[in-house]
N, C-alpha and C positions, 0 to 999 in steps of 0.2 A: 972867535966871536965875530960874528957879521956884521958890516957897516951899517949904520945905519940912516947913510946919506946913499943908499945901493936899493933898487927894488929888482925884482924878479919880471923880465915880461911872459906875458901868459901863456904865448903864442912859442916862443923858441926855448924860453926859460933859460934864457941869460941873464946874466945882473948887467943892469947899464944906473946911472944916477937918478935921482929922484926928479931933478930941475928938466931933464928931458920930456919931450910932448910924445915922440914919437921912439921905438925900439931901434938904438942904432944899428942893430945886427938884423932885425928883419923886419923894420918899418910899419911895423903894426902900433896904432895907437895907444898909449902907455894907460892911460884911463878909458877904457871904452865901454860904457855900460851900454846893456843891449835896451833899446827901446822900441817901441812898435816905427817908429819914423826912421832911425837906424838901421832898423832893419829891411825898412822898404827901400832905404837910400840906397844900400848897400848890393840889394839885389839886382837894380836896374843899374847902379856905376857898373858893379863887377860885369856882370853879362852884356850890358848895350854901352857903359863908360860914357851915360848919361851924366857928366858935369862938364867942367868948362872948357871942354877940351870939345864937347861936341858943340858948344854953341863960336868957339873963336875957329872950327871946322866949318861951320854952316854957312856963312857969310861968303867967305873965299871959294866953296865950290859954287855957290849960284853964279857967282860973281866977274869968279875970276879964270875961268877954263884953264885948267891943266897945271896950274899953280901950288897947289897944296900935291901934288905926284912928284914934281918937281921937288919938292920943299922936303919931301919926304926921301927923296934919292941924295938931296944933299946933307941929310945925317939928323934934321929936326925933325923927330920922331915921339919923343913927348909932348912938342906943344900942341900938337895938332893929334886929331884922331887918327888910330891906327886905321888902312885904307878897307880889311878884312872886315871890320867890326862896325864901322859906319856901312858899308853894303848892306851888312846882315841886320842892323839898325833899322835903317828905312825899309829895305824891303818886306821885314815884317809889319811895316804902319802899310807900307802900299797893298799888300794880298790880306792886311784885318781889313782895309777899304772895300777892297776888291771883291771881299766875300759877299758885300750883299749887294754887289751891281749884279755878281754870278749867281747868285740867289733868285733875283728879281728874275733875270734873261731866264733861269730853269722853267721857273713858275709859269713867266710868258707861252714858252715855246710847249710847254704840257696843255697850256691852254686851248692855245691853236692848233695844236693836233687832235684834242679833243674836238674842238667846233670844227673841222676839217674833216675827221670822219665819221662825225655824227651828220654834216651836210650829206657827204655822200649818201651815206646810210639811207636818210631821209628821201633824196632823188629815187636812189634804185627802187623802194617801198612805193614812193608815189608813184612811178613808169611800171610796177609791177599791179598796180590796182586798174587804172585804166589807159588804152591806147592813147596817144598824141598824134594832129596831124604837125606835118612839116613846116610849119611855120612856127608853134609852138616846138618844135624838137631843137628848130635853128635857137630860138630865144635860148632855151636851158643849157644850150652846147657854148653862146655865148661869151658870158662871164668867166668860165671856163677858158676857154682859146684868149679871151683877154690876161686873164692873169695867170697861166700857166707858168711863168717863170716863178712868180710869188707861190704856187700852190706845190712848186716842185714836178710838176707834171713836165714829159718827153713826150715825143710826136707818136709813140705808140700807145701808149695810155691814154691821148686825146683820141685815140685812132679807137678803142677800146674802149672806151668812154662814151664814142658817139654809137661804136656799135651797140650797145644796151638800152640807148635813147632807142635806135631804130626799130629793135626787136621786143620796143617794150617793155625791158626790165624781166627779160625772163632766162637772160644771162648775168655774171658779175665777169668785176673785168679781172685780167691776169693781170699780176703786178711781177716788173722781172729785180729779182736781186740781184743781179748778174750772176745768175748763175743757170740762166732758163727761167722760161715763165710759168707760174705757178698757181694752179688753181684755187684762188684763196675761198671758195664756196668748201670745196674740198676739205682744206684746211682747217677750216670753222667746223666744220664739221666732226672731224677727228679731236676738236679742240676740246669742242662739246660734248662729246661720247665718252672722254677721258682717258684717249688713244695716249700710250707709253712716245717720249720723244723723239724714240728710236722709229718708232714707224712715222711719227710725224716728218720728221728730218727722210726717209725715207721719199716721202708725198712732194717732197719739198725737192726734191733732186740726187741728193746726196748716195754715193755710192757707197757700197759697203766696207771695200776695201779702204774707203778715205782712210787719211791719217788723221794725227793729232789739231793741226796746224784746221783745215779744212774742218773737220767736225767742231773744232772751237768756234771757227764762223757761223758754221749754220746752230749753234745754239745760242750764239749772240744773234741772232736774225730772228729766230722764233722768238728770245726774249722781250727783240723790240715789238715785233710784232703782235703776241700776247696783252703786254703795257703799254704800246704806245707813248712812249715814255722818250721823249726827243731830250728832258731836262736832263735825265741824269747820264746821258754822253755827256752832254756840256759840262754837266758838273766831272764826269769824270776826267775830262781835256782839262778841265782848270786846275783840277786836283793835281797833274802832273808836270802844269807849267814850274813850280819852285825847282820839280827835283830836275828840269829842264836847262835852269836857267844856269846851275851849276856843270852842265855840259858846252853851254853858248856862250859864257865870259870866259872860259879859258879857251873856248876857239876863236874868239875876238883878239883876246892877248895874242893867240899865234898869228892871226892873219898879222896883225900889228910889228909881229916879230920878221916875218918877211918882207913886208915893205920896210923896215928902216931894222936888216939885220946888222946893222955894223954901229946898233946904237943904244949897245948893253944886253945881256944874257934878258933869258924869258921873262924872269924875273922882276924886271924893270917895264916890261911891257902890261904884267898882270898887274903891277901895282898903278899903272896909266887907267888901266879896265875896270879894279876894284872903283875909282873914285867916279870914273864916265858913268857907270852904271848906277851909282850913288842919285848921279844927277838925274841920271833918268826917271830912277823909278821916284824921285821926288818928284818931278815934273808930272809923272803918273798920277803921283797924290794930289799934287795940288789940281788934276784937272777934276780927279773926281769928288774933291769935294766942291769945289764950282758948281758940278752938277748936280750936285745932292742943293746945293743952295740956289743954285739959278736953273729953273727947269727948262728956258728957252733959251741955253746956252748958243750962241750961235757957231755954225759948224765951220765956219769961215777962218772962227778966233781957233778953232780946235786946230786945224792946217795950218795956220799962222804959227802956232808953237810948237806943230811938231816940228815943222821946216827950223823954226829956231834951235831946236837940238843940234841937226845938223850943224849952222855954224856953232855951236858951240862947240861940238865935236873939232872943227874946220880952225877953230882957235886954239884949242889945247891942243893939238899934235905940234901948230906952228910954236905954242909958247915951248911945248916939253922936250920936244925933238931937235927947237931950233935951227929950221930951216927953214926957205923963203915964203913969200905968199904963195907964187903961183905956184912951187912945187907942194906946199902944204895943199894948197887949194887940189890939186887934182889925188895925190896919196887919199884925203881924207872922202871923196869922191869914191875911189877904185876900193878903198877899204869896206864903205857903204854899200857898195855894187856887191864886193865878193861876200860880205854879212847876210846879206841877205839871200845870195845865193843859195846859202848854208842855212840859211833863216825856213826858207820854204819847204823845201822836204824834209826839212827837221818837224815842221807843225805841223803837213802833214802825218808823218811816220805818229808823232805825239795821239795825233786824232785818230788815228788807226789802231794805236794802243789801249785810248782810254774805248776806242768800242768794243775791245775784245777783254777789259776789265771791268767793265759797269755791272 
């Protein structure tokens, strides 16, 4: 006969007593009826451990650099948030922000390459209807040789550029991809005829024996070239910043591991990295919604706070590693230096990537 001071929990199916809140063998709550707010509660605790753990976490990382890594290698580990799960917390509020700053910049930059070689366009047609003297060919070359760096234009393209003014417009200019210059009248032309891209890549330079690696470029070349399409690189470079940033915190940890190897296995150093990066990509959010809310953000306050990351960095090594100012001060220095070392051809390679994936 079974007590009936005993209930069943639902979850392990043990008997524990009735007066219990909670299952003493596997901690699931003795009464839990599913409700719609239940179940939203439950889906953001378990995965983001959105309760009070994330807000007595929140305080202490703005706050207190390097504090809560500390606090976490000394064995408090429930009261604060695990350092894995707050990274992946925020960083997902910072890249939903982020989508539509990347959003906005795609839209821009399809813009301007549209009104960029629609101006062209326009010049060559006007220079191909009637001659110009020299005084109007200098004005049109102008604007042009002013803003060359903004239009992306090289001294051969100017150069290419003025010779079409000279002769008229009864040439187009060569554009080089670096890989040889190529006659983009040509090109239009086979583009137009409905030439296969095997002959176009052909026009275009590309040998036949190319390999893999090569013919992927020139059909990411004719791609852009086709669409004109500047937004969706971008968009592809941002696409692959998350699965990046999971390459560049654990190279952080290890730079971190060589300058203060004798001050705990790796392990200790990525749980210093999980929480920095926390703060950072906070710092990220809160800049962008600044800007969503104040449109003439001034750029002064924006270098003012990133500079501030730095000491914050410059304080948590000194509080977690506990060692002096000035050797904190210059470690946290050399640390920044070597990051970003690793930071640069890393974005590159990234942008290299997302052009040969769009």
């Amino acid at each position: 006969m079974s007590d009936t001071n005993q209930t069943t929990c639902k979850n392990c199916e043990k008997e524990f007593e009735k007066g219990f809140e909670f299952c003493p063998h596997c901690g699931q709550k003795a009464k839990d009826e599913l409700t719609l707010g239940l179940l939203f509660y439950n889906t953001v605790s378990n995965y983001f451990s959105f309760d009070a753990r994330f807000f007595k976490s929140f305080i202490p990382l703005m706050i207190r650099p390097g504090y809560l890594a500390k606090k976490f290698l000394e064995g408090k580990r429930l009261l604060y948030l695990h350092p894995a799960q707050m990274y992946l917390f925020i960083s997902v509020i910072f890249f939903f922000l982020f989508s539509f700053v990347a959003r906005e910049q795609e839209e821009s930059i399809d813009r301007a390459l549209k009104r960029d070689f629609e101006k062209a366009k326009k010049v060559v047609d006007t220079l191909s209807e009637k001659g110009l003297d020299s005084t109007q060919m200098a004005k049109l070359m102008k604007p042009y040789e002013a803003n060359k760096d903004k239009l992306g234009l090289n001294e051969d393209e100017l150069k290419e550029l003025d010779s079409v003014i000279k002769t008229g417009g009864n040439t187009k200019p060569n554009w080089n991809f670096g890989f040889g210059e190529i006659d983009e009248s040509k090109i239009d032309s086979l583009i137009d005829s409905g030439a296969s891209d095997k002959a176009i890549y052909k026009e275009m330079g590309m040998d036949d024996d190319a390999g893999y690696f090569r013919k992927r470029l020139y059909a990411q070349m004719l791609k852009f070239y086709k669409t004109k399409s500047g937004g969706s690189i971008l968009k592809a470079f941002y696409d692959t910043i998350p699965i990046a940033m999971f390459f560049l915190l654990p190279i952080f940890a290890l730079i971190l591991k060589l300058f203060y190897f004798r001050k705990g296995p790796y392990a200790y150093h990525l749980v210093f990295s999980f929480y920095f990066f926390s703060f950072l990509f906070t710092v990220f959010s809160i800049l962008l919604l600044l800007n969503f809310i104040w449109d003439a953000f001034p750029g002064w306050l924006i270098t003012l706070i990133m500079f501030s990351t730095f000491m914050y960095l410059f304080l948590a090594l000194k509080r977690f590693y506990e060692q002096g100012w000035f050797l904190s001060f210059i470690k946290s220095s050399m640390v920044t230096f070597v990051f970003f070392v690793f930071l640069l051809p890393a974005s590159l390679a990234v942008l290299f990537v997302a052009f040969l994936s769009y």
